[in-house]
C-alpha positions in Angstrom: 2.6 9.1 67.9 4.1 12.6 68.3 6.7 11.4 70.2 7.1 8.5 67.3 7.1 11.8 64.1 9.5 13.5 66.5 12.4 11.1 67.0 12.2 10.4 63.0 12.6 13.9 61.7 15.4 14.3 64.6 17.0 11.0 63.0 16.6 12.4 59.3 18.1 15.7 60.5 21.1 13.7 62.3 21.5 11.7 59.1 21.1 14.8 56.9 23.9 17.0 58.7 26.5 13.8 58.7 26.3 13.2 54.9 26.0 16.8 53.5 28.9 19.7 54.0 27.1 21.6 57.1 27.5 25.1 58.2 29.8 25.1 61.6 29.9 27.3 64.1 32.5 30.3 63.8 36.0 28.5 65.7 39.1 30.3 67.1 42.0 28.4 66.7 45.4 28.9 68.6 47.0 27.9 65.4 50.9 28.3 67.7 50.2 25.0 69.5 49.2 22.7 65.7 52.4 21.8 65.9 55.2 20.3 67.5 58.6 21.8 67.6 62.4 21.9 69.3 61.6 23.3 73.0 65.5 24.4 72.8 66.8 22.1 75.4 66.1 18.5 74.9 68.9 16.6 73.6 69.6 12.5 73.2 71.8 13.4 76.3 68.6 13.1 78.0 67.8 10.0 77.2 68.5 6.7 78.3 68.1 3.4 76.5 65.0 2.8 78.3 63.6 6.2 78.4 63.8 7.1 74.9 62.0 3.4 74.2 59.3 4.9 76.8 58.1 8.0 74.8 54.8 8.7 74.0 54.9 11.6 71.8 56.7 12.9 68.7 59.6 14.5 70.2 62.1 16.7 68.5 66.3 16.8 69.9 69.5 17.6 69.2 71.6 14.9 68.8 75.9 15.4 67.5 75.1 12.0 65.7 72.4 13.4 63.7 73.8 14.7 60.1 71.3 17.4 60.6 72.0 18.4 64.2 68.2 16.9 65.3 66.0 13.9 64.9 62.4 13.8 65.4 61.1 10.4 66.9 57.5 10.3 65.8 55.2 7.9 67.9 51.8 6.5 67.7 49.3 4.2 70.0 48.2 1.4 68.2 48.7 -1.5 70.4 46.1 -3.9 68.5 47.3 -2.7 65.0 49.1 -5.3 63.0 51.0 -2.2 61.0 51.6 1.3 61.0 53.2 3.1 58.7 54.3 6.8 58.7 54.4 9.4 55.3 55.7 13.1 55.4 56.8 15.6 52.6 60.9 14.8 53.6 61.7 14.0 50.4 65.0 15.6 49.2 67.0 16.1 46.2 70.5 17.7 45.0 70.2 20.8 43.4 72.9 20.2 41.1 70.9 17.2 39.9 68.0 18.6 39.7 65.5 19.6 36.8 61.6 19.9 36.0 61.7 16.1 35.1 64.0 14.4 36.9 65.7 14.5 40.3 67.7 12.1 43.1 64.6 10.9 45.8 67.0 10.9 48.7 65.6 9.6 52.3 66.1 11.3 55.5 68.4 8.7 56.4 70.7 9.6 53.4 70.3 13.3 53.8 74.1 15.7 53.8 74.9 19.4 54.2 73.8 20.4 50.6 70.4 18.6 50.1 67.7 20.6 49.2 63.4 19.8 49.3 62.4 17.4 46.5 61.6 19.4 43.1 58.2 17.7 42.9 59.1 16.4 39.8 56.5 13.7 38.0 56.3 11.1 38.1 58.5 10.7 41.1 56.3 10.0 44.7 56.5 13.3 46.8 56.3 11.1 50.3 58.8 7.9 51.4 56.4 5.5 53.2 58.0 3.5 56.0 57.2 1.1 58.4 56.7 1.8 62.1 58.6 -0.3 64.9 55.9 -1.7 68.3 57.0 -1.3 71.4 54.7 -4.0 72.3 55.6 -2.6 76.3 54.1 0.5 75.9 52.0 -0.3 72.8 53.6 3.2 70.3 54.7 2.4 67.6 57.7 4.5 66.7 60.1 5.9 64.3 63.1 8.0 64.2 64.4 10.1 61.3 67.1 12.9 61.2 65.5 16.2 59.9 67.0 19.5 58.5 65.3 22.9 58.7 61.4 23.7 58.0 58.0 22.8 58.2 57.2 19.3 57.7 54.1 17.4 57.2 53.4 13.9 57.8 50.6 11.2 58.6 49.8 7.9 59.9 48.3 4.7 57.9 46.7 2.0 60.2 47.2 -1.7 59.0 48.5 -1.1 55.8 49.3 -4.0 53.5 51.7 -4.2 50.9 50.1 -0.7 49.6 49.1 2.2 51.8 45.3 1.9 52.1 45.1 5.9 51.7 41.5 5.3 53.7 43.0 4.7 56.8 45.4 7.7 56.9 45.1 9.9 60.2 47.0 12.8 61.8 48.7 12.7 64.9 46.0 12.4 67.5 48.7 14.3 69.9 49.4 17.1 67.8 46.1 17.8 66.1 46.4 20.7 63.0 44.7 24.2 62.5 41.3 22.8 61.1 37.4 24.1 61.4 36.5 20.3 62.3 38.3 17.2 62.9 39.3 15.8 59.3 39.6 18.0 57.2 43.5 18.3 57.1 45.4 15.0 56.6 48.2 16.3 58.0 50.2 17.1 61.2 53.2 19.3 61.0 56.5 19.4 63.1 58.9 22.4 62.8 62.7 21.9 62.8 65.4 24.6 63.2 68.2 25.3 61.0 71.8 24.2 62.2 74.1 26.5 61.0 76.9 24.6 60.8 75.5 20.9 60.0 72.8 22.5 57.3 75.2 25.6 56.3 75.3 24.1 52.6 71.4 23.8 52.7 68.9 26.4 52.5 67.4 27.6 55.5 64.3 27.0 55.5 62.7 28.3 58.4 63.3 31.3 56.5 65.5 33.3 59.4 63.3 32.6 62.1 59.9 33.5 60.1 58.1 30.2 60.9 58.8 30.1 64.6 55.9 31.3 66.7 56.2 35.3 67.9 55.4 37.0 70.9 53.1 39.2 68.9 50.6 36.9 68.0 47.6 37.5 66.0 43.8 35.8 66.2 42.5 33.4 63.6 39.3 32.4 63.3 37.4 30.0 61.2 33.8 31.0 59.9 31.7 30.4 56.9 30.7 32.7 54.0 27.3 32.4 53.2 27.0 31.4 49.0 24.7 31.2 46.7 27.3 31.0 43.7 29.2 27.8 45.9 25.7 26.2 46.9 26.6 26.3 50.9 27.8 27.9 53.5 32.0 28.3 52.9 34.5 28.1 54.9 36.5 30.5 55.4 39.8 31.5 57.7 40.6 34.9 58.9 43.5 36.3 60.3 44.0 39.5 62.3 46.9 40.9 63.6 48.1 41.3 67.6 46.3 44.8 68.5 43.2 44.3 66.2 41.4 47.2 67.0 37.7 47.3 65.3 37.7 50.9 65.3 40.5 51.7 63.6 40.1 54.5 61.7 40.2 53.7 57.9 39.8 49.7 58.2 42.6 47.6 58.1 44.5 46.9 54.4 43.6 43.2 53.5 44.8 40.2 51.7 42.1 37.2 50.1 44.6 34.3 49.2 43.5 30.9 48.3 44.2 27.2 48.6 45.2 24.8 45.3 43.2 22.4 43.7 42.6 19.7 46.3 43.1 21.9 49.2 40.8 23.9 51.7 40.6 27.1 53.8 42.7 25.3 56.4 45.7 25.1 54.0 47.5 27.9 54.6 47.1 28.1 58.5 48.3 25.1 58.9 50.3 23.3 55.9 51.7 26.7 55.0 52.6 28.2 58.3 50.5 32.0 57.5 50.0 32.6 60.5 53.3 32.6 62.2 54.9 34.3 59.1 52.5 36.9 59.4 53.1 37.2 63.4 57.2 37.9 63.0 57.0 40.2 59.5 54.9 42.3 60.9 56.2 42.5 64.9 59.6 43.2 62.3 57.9 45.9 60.8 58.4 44.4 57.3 54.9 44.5 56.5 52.5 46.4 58.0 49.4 44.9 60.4 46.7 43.8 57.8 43.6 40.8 57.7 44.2 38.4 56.0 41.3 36.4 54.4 42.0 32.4 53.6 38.7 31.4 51.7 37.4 27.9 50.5 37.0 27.7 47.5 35.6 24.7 46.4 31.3 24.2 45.7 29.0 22.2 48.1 30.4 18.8 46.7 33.7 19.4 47.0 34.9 20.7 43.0 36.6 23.9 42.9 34.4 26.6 41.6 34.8 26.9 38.0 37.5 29.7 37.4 37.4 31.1 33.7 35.8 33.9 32.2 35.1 34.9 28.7 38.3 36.1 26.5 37.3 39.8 26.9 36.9 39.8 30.4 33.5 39.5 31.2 31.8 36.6 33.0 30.7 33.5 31.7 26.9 34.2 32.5 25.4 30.9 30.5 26.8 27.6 30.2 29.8 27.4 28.0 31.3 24.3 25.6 31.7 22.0 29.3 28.4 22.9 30.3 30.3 25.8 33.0 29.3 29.5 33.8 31.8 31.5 35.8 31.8 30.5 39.9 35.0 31.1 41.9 35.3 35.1 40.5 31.6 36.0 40.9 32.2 34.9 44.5 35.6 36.5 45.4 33.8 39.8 44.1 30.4 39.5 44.7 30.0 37.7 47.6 33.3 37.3 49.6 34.3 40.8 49.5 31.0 42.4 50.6 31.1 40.0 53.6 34.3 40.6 54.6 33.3 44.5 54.4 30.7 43.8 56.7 32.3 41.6 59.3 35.6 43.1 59.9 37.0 46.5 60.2 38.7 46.8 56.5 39.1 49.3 54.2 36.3 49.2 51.3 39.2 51.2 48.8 40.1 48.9 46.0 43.9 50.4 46.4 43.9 48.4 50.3 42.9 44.8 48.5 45.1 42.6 47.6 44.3 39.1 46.0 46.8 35.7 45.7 46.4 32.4 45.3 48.5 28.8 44.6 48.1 26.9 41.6 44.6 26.8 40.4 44.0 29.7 42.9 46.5 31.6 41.0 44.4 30.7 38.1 41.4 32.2 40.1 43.6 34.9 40.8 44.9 35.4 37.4 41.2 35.4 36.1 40.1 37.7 39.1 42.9 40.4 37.3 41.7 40.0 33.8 37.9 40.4 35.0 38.3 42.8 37.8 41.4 45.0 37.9 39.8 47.6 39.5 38.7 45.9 42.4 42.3 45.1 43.6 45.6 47.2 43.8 47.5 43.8 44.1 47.6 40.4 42.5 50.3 38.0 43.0 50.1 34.2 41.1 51.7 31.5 42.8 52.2 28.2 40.7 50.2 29.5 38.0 50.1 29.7 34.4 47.7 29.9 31.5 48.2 27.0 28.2 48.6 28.1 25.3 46.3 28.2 22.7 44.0 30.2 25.7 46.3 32.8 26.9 46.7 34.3 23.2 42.7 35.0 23.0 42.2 37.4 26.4 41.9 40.8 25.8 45.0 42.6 27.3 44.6 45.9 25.4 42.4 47.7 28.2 44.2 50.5 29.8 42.7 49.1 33.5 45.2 45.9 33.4 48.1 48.3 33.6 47.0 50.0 36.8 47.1 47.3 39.5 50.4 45.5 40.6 50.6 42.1 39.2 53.7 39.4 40.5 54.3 35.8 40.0 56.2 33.5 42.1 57.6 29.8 41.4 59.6 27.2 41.9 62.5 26.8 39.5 61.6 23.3 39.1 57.5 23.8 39.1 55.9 21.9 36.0 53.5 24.4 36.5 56.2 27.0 35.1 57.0 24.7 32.1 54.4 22.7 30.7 52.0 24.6 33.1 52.0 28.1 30.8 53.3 30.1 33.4 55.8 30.7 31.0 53.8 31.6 28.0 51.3 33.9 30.0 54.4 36.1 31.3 55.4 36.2 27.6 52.3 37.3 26.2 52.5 39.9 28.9 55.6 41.3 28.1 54.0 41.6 24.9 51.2 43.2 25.5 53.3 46.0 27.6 52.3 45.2 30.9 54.6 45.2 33.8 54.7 42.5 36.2 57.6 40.9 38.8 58.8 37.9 39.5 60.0 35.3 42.3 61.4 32.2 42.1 62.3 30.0 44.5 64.7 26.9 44.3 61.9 24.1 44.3 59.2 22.8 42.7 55.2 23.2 43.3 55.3 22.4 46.9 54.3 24.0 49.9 57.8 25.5 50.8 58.2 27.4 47.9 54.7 29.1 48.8 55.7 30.0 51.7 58.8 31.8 50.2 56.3 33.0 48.3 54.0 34.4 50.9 57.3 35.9 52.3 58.0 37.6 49.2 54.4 39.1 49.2 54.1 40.9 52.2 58.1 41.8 52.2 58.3 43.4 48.8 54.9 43.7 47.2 52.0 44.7 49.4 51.4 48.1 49.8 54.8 48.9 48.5 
């Protein structure tokens, strides 16, 4: 009977952990081999009819044929599947045609020296689907696409139909991403090179070398916040640079900067390519060492913690018109930062925080500011903006919102710029007297204008 009571409260404990968002165990992750990349040698020279047909991994080479200078033949083992189908954010556009609402959707396989990313216009799809090719031999499927520059992401879909069945999307199983457990990101990444001759009408964007891995690599680790605002224990990422010393006198300067709506802690180790940025800014002594924090920010099931706050600042402490009371700031200030003061060797000065974020977690960190200026020297908006009739009602006559340093950074094409408020809220600024910066980058609300983003952050804001 014992044994009976036993093996059911050890099945209803199995079945509680697998449907419920569980605490995980803290993680390291090597976040220099998520990817695949160039290895700086491998050409189609290499290959023979027979041995190219015979791969059985995504492989990047050079290739004179390629308008880019590479191509990138991804594979995948499915030998039973009837299709496969691969999706990755290589969408491109011409930047002379381009606008917030409209752009050209221009394939890989059409791309010339002058293309540029996709704008990320609507309603335009952000990610050409195509169909795989069996090698019923070998049983990969395969497909082979010439790639410019940067840091792409892309997934699988098993026996899709006429539509992609998005439930049976997977990464590559041979080039897993940065994650805290298997399934979280949909996406594996592959880094290309710039060519500068074939892509010398094209941005670069590998940014100068920023996103290749450096020799001067930092630790990342993946651990979980303990919440009561968020109802569980959070994920979180954090970053510390090569040479973390945990007695460093002072603490360490420190950066929170959060995911977009959808997204998760993982976001920007992996999809955004912080970590390696990080590595070869500071080993160029463009920023100095600091921690950065990468929290999640969304509750126990799954909806991003409720962002606002009352129009003079305060906290929404009792349910508003939608039935919502202030989350995701409460927990940046009152829960997040005390941890992080605890667990890692950073300053506790308000003038060493600095706090960022991408679309809705620019609106966090836009709503952090008007709360909470004194708790950061630094606040930087990516993606973000405020709608009007909103932004008019805040209260931006206290003398404390002039003190920190606030920036923004877009795309030129983000709709989050235009019909997004972004816009509006820098004008109501202005008006108000407070200072602020800007950068834009030449794309839309996408992850490689956060990176230019990121880039911009550490280069020419922090601790400046």
């Amino acid at each position: 009977m014992i044994v009976k009571m036993l093996f059911l409260f050890i099945s209803f404990l199995f079945l509680f952990f697998i449907n419920t968002r569980t605490v995980f165990a803290a993680k390291k992750v090597n976040y220099q081999n998520a990817y695949l990349k160039w290895d700086g040698k491998t050409s189609d020279k290499d290959f023979t009819g027979d041995t190219f047909a015979a791969l059985t991994k995504t492989t990047v080479y050079r290739s004179e044929k390629s308008p880019t200078g590479f191509y990138v033949t991804f594979r995948y083992y499915a030998p039973e599947a009837k299709r496969v189908q691969i999706s990755g954010d290589w969408l491109f556009s011409e930047k002379h045609l381009s606008t917030a609402n409209k752009a050209p959707r221009i394939h890989p396989n059409n791309w010339y020296n002058g293309c540029i990313l996709h704008t990320c216009t609507r309603p335009h799809a952000l990610r050409p689907v195509d169909d795989m090719v069996l090698n019923k031999e070998t049983g990969y499927w395969f497909f082979t696409i010439p790639l410019p520059s940067g840091w792409f992401t892309y997934q699988f879909f098993i026996n899709g139909e006429d539509e992609v069945n998005w439930n049976n999307r997977v990464t590559d199983p041979q080039n897993p991403p940065a994650e805290y457990k298997p399934g979280v990101e949909n996406y594996s990444i592959v880094l290309l090179p710039y060519d500068p001759v074939k892509q010398s009408k094209s941005p670069d964007y590998s940014y100068n070398g920023l996103l290749d891995e450096c020799e001067q690599m930092g630790d990342f680790v993946f651990d979980c916040v303990p919440s009561k605002i968020l109802g569980w224990d959070a994920p979180v990422g954090i970053y510390t640079p090569n040479g973390y010393n945990p007695n460093k006198k002072d603490g360490y300067k420190y950066l929170i900067i959060m995911h977009g709506m959808g997204g998760f802690a993982t976001n920007w180790i992996s999809q955004n390519c912080m970590g390696n940025i990080t590595d070869n800014l500071i080993a160029r002594r463009e920023t100095e060492p600091l921690i950065v924090i990468m929290p999640e920010m969304n509750k126990s099931n799954g909806e991003w913690a409720y962002r606002y706050i009352n129009y003079d600042g305060s906290l929404i402490n009792k349910p508003n018109v939608e039935g919502k009371v202030s989350e995701a700031v409460p927990y940046i200030v009152n829960e997040l930062i005390p941890w992080v003061e605890k667990n890692y060797n950073v300053s506790n000065i308000p003038e060493n925080r600095a706090l960022a974020g991408l679309s809705r977690g620019g609106e966090t960190t836009f709503s952090t500011y008007l709360a909470y200026p004194e708790k950061f020297a630094y606040f930087y908006c990516m993606s973000h903006g405020y709608k009007e009739p909103d932004v008019f009602n805040y209260d931006y006559s206290r003398k404390e919102l002039k003190k920190p340093t606030l920036a923004f950074g877009f795309g030129l094409f983000d709709f989050g710029f235009f019909d997004g408020g972004a816009e509006i809220t820098m004008r109501v600024l202005s008006d108000a007297g407070i200072d602020f910066t800007t950068n834009y980058a030449l794309g839309g609300h996408r992850p490689d204008v956060w990176r230019d983003c990121y880039i911009d952050l550490l280069r020419r804001v922090l601790w400046k």
